[in-house]
C-alpha positions in Angstrom: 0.0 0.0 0.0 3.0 2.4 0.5 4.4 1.8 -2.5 1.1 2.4 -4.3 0.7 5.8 -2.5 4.0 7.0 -3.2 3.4 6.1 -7.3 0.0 8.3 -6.9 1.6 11.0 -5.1 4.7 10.7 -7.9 2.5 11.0 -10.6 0.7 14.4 -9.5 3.7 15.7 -8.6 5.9 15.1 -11.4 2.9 16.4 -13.9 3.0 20.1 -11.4 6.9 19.9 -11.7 6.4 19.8 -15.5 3.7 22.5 -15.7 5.8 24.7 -12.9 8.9 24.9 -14.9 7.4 25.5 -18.2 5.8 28.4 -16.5 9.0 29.4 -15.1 11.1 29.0 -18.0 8.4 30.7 -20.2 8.1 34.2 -17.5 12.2 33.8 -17.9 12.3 34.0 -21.3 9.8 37.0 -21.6 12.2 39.6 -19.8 15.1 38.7 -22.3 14.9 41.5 -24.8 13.0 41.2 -28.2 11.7 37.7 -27.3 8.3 36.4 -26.2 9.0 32.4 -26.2 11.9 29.8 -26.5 13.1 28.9 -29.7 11.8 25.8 -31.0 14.6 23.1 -31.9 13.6 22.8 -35.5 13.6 26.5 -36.2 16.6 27.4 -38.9 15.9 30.9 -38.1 17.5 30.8 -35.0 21.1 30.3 -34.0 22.6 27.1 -32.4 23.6 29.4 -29.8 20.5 30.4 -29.4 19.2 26.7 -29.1 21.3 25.4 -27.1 21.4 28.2 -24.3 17.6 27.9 -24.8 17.7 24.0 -23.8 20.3 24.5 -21.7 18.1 27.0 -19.9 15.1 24.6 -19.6 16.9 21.6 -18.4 18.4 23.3 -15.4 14.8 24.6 -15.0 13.3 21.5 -15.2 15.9 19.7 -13.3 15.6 22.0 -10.0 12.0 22.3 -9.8 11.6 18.1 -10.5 14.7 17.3 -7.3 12.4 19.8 -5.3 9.1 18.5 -5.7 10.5 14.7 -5.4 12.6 15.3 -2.0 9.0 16.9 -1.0 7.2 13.8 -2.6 9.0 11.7 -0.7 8.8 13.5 2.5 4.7 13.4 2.3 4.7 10.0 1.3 6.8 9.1 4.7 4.5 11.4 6.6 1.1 9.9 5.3 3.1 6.1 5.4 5.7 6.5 8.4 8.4 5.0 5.8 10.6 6.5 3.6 9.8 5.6 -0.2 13.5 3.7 0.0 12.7 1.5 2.5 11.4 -1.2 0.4 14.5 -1.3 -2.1 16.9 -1.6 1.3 14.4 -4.6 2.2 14.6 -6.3 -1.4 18.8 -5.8 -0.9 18.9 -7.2 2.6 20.3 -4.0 4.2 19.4 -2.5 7.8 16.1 -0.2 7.5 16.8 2.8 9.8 13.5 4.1 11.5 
């Protein structure tokens, strides 16, 4: 049953952490000068500098937001549960579950 309501509360939180840091990464990219969205990959207009700093941009984005709304994921999950989400792989390995 733990494992089940950490996958629930996974799901919900990684679709917020996808629609947080689109939002973020779109407000960004509206105060640099001249530009209202993020060049799309497949446009030839646009430099590969451009591109790539663009990508660059979002994946640090989306990287942050996802680690913070996982370590607080996790730390609901073991509040609703009274395990961490871990618990069951250190079971599965034979190693000492620390309460």
């Amino acid at each position: 049953m733990n494992k089940m309501v950490f996958k629930i509360l996974g799901f919900f939180s990684g679709a917020f952490a996808g629609m947080l840091a689109s939002a973020i990464v779109k407000k960004l990219w509206q105060v640099t000068p001249g530009e209202d969205e993020a060049p799309d990959a497949t446009d030839t207009r646009r430099s590969w500098g451009e591109i790539l700093s663009a990508a660059a941009l979002q994946g640090a984005i989306f990287a942050v937001i996802r680690a913070a709304v996982d370590r607080a994921t996790a730390t609901g999950a073991e509040k609703l549960t009274g395990e961490q989400p871990g618990d069951a792989v250190k079971r599965e390995r034979g190693e000492k579950v620390t309460k």
